[in-house]
C-alpha positions in Angstrom: 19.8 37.9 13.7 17.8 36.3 16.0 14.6 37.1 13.4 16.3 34.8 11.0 16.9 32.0 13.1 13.4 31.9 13.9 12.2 32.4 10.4 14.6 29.5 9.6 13.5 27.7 12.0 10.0 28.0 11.1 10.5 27.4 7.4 12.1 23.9 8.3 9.3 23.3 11.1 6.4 23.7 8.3 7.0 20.5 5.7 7.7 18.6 8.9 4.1 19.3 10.4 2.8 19.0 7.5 4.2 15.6 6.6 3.0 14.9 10.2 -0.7 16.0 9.2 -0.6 13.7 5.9 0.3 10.8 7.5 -1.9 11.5 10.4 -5.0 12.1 7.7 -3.9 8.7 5.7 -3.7 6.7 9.4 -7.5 7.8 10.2 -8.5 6.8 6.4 -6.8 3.1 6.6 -8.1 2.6 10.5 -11.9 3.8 9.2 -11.3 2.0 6.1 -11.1 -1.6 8.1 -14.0 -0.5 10.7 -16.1 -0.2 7.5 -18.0 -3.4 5.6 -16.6 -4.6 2.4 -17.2 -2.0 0.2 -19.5 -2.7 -3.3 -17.0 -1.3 -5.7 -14.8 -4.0 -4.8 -17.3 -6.8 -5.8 -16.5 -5.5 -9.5 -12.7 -6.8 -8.9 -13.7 -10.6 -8.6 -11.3 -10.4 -6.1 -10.1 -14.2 -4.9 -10.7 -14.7 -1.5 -7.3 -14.2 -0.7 -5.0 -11.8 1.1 -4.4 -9.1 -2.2 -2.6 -6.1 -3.4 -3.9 -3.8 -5.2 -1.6 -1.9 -7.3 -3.0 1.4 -8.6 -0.9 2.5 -11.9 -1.1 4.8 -14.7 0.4 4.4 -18.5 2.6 7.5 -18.4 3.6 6.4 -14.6 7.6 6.1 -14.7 8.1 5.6 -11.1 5.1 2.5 -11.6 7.2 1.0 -14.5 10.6 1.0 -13.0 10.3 0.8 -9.8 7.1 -0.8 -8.0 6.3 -3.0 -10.8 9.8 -4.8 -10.0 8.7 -4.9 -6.3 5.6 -6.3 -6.4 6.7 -8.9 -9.3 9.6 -9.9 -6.8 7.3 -10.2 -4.0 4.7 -11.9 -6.0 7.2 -14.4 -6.9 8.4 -14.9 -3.4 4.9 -15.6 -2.0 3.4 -17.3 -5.1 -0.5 -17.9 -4.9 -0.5 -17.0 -1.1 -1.1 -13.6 -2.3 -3.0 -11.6 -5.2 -1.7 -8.8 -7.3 -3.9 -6.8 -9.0 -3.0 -4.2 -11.4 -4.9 -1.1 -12.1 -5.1 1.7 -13.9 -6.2 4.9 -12.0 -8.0 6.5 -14.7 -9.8 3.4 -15.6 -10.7 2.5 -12.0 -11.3 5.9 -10.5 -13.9 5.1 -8.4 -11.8 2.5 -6.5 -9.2 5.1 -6.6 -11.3 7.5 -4.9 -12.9 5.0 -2.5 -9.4 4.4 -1.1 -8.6 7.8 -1.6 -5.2 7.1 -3.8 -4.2 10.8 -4.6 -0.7 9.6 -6.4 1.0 6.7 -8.5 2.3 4.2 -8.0 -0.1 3.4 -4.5 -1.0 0.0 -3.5 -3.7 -1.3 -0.6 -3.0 -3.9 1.3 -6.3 -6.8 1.8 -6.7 -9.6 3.8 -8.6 -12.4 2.5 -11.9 -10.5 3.5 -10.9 -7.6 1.3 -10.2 -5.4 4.5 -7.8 -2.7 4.4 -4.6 -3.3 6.1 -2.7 -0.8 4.7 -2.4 2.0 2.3 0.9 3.2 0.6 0.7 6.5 -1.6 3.9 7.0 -3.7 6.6 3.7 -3.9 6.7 1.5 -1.5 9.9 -0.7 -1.2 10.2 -4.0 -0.5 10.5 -4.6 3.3 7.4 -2.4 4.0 5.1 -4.1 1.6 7.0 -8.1 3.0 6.0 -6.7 6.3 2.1 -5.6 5.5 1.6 -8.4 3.2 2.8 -10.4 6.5 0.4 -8.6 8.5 -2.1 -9.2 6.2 -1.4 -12.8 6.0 -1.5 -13.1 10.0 -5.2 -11.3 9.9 -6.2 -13.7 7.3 -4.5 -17.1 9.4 -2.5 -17.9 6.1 0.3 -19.2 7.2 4.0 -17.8 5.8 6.1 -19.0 3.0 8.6 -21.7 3.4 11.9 -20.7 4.4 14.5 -20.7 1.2 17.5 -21.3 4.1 19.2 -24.3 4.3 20.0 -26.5 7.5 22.7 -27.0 8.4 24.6 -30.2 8.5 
């Protein structure tokens, strides 16, 4: 009895660690990522010089279509030309891919306006965590924040 409690235990300890491990691995890659110069491959963007988002996508990508694109159009539209979305398509672009190491769609890769990695986000990220990096990377960049859409009141 008490060999199955460990085994069980075990069994749920294992995707834990290795979450742990994955996120550790993609923490080191963003932090060496900003220590690094601008990197060449992403003079071929044009990129404005401009906090960005770069949204990596494939055609056959549900999860892109239906539920970052909506994200990132909302957010786009709440920080108008503050910010840059970019779209692109993994296959197309795999060398940026690899560069930044995206292993999954939808990812996107947070810039400030000197093209340095703030953040990376493998799989769908929702709404408050990309508001709060594309903040971050505002703040890097000393752009200052959106007007509130509250009202005084009287």
């Amino acid at each position: 009895m008490l060999e199955r409690l460990f085994l069980l235990l075990i069994l749920l300890a294992l995707p834990l660690a290795g979450r742990w491990v994955w996120q550790s691995w993609q923490n080191h890659r963003t932090r060496r990522l900003r220590q690094q110069p601008v990197s060449p491959i992403l003079h071929q963007l044009a990129l404005p010089a401009q906090p960005a988002i770069l949204y990596f996508s494939t055609v056959t990508c549900s999860q892109c279509h239906f539920r970052q694109t909506p994200i990132l159009n909302e957010l786009s539209q709440h920080w108008g030309d503050t910010i840059h979305v970019r779209k692109l398509d993994a296959v197309a672009y795999d060398d940026v891919a690899r560069h930044f190491g995206i292993m999954t769609t939808p990812s996107t890769v947070i810039l400030d306006s000197r093209q340095q990695v703030q953040a990376i986000n493998q799989g769908v990220a929702n709404h408050d965590r990309l508001q709060n990096q594309v903040e971050a990377a505002l703040t890097a960049s000393a752009v200052p924040s959106p007007p509130s859409h509250t009202l005084a009141p009287c």
